[in-house]
N, CA, C and O atoms as a CHARMM CRD file, in Angstrom:
* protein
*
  340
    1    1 UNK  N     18.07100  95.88400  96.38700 PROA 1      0.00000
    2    1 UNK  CA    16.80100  95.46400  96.93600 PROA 1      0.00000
    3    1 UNK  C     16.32000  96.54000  97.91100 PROA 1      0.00000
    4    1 UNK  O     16.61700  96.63700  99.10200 PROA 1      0.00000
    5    2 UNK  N     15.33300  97.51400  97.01600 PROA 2      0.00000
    6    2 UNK  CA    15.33000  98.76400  98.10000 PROA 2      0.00000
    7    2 UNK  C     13.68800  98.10100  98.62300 PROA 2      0.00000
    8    2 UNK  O     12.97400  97.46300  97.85000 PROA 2      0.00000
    9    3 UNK  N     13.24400  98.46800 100.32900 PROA 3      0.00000
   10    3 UNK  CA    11.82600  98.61000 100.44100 PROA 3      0.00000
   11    3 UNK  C     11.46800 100.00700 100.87800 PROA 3      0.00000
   12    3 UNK  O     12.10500 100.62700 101.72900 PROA 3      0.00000
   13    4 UNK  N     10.38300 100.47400 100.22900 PROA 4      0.00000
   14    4 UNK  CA    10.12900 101.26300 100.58600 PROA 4      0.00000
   15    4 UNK  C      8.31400 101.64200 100.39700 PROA 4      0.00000
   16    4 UNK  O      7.58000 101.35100  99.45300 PROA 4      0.00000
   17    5 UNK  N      7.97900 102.40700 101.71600 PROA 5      0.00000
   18    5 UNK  CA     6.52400 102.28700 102.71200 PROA 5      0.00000
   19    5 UNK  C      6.27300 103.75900 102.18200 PROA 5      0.00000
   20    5 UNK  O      7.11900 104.64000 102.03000 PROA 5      0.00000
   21    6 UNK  N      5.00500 103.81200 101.95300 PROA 6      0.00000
   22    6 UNK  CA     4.19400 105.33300 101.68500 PROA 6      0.00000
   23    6 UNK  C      2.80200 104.95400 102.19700 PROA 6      0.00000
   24    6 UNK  O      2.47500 103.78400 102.39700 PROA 6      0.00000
   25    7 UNK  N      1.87500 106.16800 102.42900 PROA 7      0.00000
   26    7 UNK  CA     0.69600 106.29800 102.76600 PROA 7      0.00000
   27    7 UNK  C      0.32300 107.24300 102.08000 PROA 7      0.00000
   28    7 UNK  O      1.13000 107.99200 101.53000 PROA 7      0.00000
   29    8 UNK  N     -1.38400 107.42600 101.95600 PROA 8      0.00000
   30    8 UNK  CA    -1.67300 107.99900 101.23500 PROA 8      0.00000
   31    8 UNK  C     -3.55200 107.43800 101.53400 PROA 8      0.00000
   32    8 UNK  O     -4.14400 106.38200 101.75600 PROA 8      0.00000
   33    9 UNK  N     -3.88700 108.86600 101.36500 PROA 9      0.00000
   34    9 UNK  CA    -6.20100 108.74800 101.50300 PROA 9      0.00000
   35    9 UNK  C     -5.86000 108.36100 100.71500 PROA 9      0.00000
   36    9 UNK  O     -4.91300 108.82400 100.08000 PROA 9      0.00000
   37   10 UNK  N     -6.58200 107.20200 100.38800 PROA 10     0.00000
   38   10 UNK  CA    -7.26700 106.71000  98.75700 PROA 10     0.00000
   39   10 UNK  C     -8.54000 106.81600  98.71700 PROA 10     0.00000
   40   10 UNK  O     -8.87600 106.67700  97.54100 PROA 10     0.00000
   41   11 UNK  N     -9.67300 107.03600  99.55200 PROA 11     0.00000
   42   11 UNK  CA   -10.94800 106.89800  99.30300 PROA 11     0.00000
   43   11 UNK  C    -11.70200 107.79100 100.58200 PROA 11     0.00000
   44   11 UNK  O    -11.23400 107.54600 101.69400 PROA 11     0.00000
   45   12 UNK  N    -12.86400 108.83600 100.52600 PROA 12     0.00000
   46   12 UNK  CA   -13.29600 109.09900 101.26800 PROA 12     0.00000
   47   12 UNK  C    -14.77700 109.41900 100.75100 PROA 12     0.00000
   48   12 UNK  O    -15.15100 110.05900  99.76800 PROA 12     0.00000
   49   13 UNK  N    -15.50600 108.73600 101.77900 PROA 13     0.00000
   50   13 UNK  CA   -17.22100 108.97300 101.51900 PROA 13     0.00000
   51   13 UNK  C    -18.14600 108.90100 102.28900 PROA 13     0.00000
   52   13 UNK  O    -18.16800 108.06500 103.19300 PROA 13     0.00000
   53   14 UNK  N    -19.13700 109.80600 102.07100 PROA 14     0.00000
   54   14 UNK  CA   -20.20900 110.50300 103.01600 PROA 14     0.00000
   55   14 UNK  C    -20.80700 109.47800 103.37000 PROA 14     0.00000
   56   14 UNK  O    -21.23100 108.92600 102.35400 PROA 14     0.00000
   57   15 UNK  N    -21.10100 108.86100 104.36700 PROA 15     0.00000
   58   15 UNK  CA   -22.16900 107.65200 104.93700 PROA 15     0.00000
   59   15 UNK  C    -22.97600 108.19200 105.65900 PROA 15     0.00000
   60   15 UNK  O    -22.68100 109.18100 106.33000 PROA 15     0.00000
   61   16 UNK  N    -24.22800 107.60800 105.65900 PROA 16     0.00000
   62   16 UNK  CA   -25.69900 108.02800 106.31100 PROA 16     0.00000
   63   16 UNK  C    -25.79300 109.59700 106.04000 PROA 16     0.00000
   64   16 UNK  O    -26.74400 109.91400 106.75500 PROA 16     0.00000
   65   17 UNK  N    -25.56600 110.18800 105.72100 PROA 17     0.00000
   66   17 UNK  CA   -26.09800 111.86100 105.26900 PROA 17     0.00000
   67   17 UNK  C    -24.69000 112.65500 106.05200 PROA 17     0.00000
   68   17 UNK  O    -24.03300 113.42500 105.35200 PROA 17     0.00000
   69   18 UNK  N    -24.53000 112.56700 106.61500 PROA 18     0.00000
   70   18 UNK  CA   -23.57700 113.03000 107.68000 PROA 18     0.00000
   71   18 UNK  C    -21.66000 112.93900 107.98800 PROA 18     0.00000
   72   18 UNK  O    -20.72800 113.73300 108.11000 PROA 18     0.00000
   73   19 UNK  N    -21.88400 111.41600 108.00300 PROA 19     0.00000
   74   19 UNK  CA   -20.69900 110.84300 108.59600 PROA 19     0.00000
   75   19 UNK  C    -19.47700 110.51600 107.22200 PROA 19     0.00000
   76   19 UNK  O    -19.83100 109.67200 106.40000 PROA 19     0.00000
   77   20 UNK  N    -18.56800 110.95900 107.09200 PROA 20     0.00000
   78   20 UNK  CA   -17.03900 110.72700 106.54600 PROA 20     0.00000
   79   20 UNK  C    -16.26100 109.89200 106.91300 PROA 20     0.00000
   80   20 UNK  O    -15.77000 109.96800 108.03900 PROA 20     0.00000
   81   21 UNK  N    -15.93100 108.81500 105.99800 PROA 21     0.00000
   82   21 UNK  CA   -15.59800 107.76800 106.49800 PROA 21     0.00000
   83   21 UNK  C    -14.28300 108.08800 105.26100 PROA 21     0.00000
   84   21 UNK  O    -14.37700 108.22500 104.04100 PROA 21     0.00000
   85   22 UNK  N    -12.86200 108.14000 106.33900 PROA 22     0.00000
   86   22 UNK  CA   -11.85100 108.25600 105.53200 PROA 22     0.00000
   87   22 UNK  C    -11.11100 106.48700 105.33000 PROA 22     0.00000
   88   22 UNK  O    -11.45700 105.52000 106.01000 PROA 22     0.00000
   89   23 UNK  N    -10.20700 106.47400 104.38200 PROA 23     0.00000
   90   23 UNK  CA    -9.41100 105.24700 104.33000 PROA 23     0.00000
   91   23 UNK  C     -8.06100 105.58100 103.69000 PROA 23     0.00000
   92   23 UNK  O     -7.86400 106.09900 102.59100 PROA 23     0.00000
   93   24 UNK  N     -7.25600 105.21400 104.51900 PROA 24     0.00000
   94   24 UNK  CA    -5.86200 105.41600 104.24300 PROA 24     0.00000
   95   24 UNK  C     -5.34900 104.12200 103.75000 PROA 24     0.00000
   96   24 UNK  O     -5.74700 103.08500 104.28100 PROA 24     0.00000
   97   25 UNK  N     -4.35200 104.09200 102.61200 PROA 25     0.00000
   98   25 UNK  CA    -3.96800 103.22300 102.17700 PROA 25     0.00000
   99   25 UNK  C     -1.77100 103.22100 102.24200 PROA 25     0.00000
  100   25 UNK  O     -0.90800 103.96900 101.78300 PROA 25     0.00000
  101   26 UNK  N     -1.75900 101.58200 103.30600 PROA 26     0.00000
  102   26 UNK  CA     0.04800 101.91700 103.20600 PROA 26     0.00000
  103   26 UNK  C      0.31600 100.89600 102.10800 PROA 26     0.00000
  104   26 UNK  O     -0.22500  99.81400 101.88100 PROA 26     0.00000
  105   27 UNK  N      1.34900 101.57100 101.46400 PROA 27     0.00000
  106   27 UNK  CA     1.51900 100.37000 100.37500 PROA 27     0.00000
  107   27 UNK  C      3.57900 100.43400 100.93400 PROA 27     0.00000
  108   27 UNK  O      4.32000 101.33700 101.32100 PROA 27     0.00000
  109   28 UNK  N      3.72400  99.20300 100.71300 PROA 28     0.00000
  110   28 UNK  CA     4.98700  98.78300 100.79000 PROA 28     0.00000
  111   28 UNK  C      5.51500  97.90200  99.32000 PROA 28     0.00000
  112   28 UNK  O      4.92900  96.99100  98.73400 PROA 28     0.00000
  113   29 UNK  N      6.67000  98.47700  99.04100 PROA 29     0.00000
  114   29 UNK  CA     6.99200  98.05500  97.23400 PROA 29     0.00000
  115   29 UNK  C      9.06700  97.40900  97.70700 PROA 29     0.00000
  116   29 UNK  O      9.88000  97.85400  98.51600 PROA 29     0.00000
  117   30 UNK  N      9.11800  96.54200  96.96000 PROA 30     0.00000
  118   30 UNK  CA    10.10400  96.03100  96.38400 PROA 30     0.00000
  119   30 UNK  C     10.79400  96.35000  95.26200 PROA 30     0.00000
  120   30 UNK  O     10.32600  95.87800  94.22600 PROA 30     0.00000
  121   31 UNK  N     11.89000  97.09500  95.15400 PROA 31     0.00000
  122   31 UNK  CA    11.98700  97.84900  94.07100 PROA 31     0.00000
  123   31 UNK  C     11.07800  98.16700  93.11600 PROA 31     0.00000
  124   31 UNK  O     11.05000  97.86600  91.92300 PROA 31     0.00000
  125   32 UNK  N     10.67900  98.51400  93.47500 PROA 32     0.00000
  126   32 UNK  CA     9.07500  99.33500  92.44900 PROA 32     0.00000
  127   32 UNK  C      7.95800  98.55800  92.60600 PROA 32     0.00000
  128   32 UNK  O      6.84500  99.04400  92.40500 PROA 32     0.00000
  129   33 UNK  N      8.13800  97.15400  93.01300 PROA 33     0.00000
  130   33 UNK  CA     6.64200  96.45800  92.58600 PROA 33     0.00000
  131   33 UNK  C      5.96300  96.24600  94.04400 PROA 33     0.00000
  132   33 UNK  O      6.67700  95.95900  95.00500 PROA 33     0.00000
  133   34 UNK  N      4.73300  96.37800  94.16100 PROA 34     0.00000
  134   34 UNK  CA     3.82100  96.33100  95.70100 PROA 34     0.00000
  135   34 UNK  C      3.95000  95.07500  96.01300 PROA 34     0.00000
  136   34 UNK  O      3.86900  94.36900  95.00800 PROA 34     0.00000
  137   35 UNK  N      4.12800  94.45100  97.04900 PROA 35     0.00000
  138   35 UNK  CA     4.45300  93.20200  97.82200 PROA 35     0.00000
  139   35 UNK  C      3.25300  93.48700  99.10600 PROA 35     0.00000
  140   35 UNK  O      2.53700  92.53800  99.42500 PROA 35     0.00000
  141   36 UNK  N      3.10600  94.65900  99.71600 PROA 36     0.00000
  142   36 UNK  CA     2.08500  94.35300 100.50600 PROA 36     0.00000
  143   36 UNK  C      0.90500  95.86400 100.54500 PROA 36     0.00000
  144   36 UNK  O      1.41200  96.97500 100.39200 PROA 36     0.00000
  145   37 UNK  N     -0.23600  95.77100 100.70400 PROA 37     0.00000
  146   37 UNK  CA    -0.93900  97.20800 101.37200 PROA 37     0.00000
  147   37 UNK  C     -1.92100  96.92500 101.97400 PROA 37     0.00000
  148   37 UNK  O     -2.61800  96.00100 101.55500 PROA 37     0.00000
  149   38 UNK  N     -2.37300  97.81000 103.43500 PROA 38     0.00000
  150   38 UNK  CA    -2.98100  97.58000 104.21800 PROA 38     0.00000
  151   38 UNK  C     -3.73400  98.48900 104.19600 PROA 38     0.00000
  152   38 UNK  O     -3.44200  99.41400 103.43900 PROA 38     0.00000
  153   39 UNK  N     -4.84300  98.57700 104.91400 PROA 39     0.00000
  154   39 UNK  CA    -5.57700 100.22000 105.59100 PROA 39     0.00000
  155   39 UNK  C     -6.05700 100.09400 106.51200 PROA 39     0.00000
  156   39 UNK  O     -6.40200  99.04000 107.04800 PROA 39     0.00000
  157   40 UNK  N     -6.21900 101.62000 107.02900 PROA 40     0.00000
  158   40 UNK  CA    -6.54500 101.83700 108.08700 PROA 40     0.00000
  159   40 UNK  C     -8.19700 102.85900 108.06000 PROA 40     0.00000
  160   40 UNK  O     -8.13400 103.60100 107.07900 PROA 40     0.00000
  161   41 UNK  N     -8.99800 102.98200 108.51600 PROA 41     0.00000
  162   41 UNK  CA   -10.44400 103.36200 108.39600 PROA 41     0.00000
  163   41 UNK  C    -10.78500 104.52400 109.25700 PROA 41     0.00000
  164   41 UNK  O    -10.17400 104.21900 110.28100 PROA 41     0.00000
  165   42 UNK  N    -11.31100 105.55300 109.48300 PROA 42     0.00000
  166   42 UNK  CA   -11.79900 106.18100 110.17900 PROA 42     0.00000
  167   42 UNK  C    -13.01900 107.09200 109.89600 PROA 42     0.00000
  168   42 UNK  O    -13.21200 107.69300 108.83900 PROA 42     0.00000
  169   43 UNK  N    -13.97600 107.11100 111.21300 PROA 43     0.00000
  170   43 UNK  CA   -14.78700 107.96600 110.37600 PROA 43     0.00000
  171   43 UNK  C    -14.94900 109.28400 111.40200 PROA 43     0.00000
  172   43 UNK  O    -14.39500 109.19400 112.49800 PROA 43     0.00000
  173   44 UNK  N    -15.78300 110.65000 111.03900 PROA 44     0.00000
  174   44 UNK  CA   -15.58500 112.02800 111.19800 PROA 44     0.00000
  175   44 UNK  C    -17.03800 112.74900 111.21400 PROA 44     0.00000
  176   44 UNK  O    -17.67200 113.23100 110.27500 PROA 44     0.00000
  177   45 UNK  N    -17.31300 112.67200 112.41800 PROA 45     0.00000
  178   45 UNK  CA   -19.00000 113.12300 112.62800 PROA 45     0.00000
  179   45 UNK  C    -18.82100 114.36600 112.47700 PROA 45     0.00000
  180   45 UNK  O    -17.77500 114.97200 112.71100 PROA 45     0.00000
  181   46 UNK  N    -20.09300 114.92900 111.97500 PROA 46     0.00000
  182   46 UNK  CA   -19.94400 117.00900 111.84300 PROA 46     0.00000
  183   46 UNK  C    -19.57400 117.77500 113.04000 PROA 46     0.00000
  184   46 UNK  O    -19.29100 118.97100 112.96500 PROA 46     0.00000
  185   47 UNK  N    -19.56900 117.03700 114.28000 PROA 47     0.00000
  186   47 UNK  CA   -19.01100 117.81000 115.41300 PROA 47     0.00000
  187   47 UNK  C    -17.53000 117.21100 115.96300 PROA 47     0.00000
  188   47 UNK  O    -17.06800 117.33300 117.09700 PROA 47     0.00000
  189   48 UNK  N    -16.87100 116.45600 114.68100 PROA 48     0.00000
  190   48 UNK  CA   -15.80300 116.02300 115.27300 PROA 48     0.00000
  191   48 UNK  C    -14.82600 117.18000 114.51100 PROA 48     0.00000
  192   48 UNK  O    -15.19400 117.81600 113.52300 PROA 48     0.00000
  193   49 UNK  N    -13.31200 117.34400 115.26700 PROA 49     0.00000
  194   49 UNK  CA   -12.24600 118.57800 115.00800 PROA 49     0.00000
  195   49 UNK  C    -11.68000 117.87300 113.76700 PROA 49     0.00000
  196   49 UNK  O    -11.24000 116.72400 113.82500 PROA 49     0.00000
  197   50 UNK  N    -11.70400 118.49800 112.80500 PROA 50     0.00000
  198   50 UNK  CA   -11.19500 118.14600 111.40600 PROA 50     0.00000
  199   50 UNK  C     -9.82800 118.71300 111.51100 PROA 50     0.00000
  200   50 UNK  O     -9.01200 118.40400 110.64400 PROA 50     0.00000
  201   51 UNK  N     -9.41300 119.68200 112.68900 PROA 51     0.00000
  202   51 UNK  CA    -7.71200 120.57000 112.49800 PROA 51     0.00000
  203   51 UNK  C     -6.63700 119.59600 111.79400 PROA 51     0.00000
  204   51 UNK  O     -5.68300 120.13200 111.23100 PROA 51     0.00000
  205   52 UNK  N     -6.75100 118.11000 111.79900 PROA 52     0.00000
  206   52 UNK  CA    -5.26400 117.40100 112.05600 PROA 52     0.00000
  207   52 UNK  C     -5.70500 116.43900 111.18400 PROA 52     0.00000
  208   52 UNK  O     -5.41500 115.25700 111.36500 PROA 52     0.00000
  209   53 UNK  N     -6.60200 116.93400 109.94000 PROA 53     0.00000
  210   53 UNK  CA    -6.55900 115.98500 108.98400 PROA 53     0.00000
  211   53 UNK  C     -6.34400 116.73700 107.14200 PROA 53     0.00000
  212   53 UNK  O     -6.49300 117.76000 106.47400 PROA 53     0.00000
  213   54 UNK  N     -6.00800 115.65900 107.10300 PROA 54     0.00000
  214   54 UNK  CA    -5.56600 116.17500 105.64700 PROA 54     0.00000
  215   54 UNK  C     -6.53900 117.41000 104.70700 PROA 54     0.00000
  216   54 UNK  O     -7.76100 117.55800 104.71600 PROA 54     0.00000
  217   55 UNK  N     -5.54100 118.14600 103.97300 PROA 55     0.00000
  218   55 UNK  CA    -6.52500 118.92600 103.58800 PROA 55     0.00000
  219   55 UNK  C     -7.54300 118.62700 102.44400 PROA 55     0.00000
  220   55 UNK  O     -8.41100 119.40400 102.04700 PROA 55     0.00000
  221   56 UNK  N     -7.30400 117.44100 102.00700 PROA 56     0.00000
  222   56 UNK  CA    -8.45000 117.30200 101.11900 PROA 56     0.00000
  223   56 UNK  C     -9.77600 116.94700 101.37100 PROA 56     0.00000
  224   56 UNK  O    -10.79100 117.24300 100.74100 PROA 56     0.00000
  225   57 UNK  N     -9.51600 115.73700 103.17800 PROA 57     0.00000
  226   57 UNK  CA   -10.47200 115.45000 104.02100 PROA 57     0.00000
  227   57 UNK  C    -11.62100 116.74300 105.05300 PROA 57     0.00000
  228   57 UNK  O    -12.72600 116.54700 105.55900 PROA 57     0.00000
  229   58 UNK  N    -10.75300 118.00800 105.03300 PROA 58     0.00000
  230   58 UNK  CA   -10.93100 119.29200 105.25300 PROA 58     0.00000
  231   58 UNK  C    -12.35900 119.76100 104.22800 PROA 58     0.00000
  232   58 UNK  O    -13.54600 119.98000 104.47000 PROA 58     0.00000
  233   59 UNK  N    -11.41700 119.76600 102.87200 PROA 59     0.00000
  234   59 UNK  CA   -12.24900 120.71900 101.82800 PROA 59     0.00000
  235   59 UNK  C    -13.66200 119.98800 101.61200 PROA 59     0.00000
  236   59 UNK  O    -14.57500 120.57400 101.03000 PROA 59     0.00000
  237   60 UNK  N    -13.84600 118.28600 102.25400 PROA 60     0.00000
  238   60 UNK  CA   -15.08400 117.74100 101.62300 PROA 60     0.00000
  239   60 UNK  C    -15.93000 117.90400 103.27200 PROA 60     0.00000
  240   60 UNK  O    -17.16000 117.94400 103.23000 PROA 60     0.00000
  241   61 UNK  N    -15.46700 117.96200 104.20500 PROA 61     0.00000
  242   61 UNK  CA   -16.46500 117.91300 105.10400 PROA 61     0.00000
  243   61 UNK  C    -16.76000 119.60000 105.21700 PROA 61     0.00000
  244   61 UNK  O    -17.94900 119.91500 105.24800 PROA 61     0.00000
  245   62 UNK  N    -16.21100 120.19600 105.25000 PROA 62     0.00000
  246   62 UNK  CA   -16.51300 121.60300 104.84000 PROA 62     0.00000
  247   62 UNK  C    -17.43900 122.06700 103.97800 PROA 62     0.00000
  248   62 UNK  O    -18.30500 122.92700 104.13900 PROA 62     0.00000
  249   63 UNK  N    -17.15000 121.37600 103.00500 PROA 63     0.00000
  250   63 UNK  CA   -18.38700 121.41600 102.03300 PROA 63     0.00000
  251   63 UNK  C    -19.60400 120.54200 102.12600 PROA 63     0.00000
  252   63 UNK  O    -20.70800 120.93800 101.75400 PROA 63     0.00000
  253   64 UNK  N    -19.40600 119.42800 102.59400 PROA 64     0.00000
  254   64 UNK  CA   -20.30200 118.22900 102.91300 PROA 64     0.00000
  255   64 UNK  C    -21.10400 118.91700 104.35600 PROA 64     0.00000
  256   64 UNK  O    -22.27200 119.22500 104.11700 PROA 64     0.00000
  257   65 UNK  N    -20.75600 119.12600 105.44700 PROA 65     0.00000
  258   65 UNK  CA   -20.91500 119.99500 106.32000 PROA 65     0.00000
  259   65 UNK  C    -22.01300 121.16600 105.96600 PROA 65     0.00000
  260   65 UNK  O    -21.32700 122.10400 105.55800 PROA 65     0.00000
  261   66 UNK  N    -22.98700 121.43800 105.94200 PROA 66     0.00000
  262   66 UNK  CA   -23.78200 122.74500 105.88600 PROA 66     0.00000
  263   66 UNK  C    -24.45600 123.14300 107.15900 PROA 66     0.00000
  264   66 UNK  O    -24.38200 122.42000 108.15300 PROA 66     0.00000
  265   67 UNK  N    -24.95000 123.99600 107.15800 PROA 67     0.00000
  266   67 UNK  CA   -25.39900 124.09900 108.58700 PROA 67     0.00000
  267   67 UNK  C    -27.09000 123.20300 108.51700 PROA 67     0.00000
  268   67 UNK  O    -27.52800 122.88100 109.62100 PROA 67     0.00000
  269   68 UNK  N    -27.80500 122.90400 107.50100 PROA 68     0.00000
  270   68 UNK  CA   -29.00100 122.12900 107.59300 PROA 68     0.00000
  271   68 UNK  C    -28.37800 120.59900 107.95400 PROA 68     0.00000
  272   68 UNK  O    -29.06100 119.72700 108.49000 PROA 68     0.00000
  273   69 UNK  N    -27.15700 120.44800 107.62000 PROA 69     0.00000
  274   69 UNK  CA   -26.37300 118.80600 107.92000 PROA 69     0.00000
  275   69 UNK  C    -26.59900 118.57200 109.30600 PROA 69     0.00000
  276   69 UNK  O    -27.24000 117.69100 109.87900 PROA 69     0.00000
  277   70 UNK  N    -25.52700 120.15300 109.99000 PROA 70     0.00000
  278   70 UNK  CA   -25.10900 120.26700 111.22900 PROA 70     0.00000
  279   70 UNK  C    -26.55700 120.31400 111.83500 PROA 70     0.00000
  280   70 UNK  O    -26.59700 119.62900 112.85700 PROA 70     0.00000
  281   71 UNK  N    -27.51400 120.78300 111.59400 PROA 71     0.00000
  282   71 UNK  CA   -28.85300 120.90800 112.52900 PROA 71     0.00000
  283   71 UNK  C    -29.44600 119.33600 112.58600 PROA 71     0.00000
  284   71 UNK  O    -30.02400 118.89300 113.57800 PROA 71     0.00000
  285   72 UNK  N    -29.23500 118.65400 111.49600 PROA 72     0.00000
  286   72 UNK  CA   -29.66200 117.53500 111.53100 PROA 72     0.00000
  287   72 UNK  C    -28.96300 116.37900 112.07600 PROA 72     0.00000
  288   72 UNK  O    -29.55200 115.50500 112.71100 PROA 72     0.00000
  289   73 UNK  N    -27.76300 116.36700 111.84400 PROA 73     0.00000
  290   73 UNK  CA   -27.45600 115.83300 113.11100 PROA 73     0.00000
  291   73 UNK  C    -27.24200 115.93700 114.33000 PROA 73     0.00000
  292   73 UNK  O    -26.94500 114.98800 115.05700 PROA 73     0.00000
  293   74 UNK  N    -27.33900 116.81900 114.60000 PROA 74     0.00000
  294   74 UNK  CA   -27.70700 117.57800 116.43100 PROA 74     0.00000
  295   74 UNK  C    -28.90100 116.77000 116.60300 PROA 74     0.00000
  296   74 UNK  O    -28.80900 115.99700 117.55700 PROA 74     0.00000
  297   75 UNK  N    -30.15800 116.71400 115.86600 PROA 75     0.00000
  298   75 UNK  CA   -31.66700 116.73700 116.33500 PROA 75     0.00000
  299   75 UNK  C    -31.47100 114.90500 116.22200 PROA 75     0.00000
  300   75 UNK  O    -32.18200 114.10300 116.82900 PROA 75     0.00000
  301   76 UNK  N    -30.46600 114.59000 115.40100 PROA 76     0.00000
  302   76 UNK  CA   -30.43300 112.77700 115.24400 PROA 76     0.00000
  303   76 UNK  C    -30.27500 112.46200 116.81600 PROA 76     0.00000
  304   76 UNK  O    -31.06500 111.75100 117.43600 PROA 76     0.00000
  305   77 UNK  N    -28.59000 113.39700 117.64800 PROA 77     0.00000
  306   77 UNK  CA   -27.95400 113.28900 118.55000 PROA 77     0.00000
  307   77 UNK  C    -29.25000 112.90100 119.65200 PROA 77     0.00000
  308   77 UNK  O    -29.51500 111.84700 120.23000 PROA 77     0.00000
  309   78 UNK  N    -29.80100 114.01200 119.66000 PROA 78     0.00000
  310   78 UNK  CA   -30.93800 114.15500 120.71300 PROA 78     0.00000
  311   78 UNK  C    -31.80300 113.63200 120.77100 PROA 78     0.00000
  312   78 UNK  O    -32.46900 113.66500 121.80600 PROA 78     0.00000
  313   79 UNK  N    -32.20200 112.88200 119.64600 PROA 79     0.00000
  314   79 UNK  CA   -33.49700 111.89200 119.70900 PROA 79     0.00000
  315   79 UNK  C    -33.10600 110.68400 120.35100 PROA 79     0.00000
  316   79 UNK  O    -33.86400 109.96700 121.00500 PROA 79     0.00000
  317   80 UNK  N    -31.43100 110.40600 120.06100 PROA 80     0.00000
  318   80 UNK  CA   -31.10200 109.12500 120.36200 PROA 80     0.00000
  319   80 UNK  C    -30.46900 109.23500 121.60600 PROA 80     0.00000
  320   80 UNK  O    -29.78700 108.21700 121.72400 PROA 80     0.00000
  321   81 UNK  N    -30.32700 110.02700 122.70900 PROA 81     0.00000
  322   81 UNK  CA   -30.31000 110.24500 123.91800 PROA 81     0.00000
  323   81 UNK  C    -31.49700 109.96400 124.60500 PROA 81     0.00000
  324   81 UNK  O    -31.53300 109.33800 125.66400 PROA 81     0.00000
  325   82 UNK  N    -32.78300 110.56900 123.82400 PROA 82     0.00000
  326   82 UNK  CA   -33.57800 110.02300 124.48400 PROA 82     0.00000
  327   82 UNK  C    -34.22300 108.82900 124.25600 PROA 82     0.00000
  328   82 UNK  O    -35.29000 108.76900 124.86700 PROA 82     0.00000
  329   83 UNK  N    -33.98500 107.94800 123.65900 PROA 83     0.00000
  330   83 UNK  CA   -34.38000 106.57400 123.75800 PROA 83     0.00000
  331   83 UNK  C    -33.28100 105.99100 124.42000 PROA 83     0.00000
  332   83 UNK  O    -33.46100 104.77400 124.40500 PROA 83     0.00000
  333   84 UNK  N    -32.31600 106.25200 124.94700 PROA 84     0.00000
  334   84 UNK  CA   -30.91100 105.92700 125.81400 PROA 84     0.00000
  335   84 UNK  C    -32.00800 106.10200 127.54700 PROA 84     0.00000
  336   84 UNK  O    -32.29200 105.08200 128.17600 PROA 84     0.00000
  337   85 UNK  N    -32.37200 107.22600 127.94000 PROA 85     0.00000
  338   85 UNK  CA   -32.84200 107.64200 129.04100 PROA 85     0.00000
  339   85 UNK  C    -34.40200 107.04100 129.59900 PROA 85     0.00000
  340   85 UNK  O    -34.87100 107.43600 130.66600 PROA 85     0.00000
């Protein structure tokens, strides 16, 4: 009766033009068969540090990422500061 826990991205996608919304999936198995899986969610604005994430989550905001992205969400940032003020 072995258990044994893995993780693993299962799904990642661009929301509102900008934002990367990753999802990690843990699956826990009973000799081979899944008994439980959970996830966990996160998401990754164009000015957030991508260093300490997986590299596949890397290669799409990189590419997803352009600099007309990055200008546009700067000018989102700043509009919505000023309806804050």
């Amino acid at each position: 009766m072995a258990l044994t826990e893995f993780t693993s991205i299962d799904q990642i996608e661009i929301v509102g033009g900008w934002n990367i919304q990753v999802r990690q999936a843990t699956v826990i198995t009973k000799d081979g068969v899944q008994v439980a899986r959970s996830f966990h969610r996160w998401v990754l604005n164009p000015d957030s540090d991508i260093g300490g994430q997986e590299q596949k989550v890397q290669d799409i905001a990189n590419a997803a990422w352009t600099p007309e992205v990055k200008a546009a969400y700067e000018a989102f940032k700043a509009q919505a500061l000023k309806g804050v003020a």
